[in-house]
N, C-alpha and C positions, 0 to 999 in steps of 0.2 A: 258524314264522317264522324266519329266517336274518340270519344278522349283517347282513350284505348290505342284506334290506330295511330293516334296525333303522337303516343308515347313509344310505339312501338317505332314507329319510323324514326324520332329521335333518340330512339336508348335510352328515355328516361324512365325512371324506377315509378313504381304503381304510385297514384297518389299525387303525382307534380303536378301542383298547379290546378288542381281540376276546376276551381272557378274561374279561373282565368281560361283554360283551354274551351269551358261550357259556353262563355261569353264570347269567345275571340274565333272559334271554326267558325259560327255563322257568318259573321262579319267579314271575314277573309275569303269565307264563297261565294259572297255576293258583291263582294272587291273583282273575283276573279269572272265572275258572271259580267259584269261589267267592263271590264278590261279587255274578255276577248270577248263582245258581244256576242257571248251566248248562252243559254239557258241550261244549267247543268241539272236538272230534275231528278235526285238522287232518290234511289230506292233500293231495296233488296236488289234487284233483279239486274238492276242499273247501277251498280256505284260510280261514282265520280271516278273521270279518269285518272291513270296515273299519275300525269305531269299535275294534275289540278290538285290530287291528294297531296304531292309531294311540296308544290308551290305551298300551299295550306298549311303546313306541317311546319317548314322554314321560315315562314311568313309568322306563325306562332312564338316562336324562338327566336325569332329576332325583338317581338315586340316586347318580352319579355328582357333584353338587354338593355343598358341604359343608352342613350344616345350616345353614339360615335362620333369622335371627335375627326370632324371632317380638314379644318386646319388651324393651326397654330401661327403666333406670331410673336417675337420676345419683346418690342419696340411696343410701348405702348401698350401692352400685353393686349391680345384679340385672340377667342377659341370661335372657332366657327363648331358647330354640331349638326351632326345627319341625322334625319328623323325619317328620310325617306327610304322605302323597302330598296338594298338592294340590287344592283341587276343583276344577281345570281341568281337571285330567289325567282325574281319577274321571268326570265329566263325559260322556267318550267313553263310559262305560260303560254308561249311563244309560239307551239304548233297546234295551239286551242286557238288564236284569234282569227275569227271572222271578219276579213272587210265588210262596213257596210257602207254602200256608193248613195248613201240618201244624201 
């Protein structure tokens, strides 16, 4: 997957990001290759599935936001913060995962 699609699926303008996009698609396909245990061997012929592109894409743009404040408290004042993807984004994932019975 390429900067390119990563930007076209989000709407963003040429240019956003690109080291951060060069560094972080790898890493989120082999989150996703992992996730649903399976091997996504992208090539011309073969692109990465839909749900896998689109996970990949969301997955980029979320890490690109600051942590979300997962919750508040005014007593003692406590922020809890979300750093984990999610289940929207994971979601895309969901009809790539393979059971494995090992």
């Amino acid at each position: 997957m390429t900067n390119d699609q990563v930007q076209a699926i989000l709407g963003w303008a040429d240019g956003t990001s690109e080291a951060y996009l060069t560094a972080a698609i790898p890493l989120y396909t082999e989150f996703a290759e992992a996730y649903c245990n399976a091997d996504f061997a992208e090539t011309s012929v073969n692109p990465l599935p839909g749900g896998v592109q689109l996970f990949v894409a969301h997955a980029c743009a979320f890490g690109l936001q600051s942590a979300g404040v997962e919750s508040e408290r005014l007593g003692d004042f406590a922020v809890t913060y979300s750093t984990s993807l999610p289940a929207a984004v994971l979601a895309y994932l969901k009809p790539h995962r393979v059971v494995s019975f090992t």
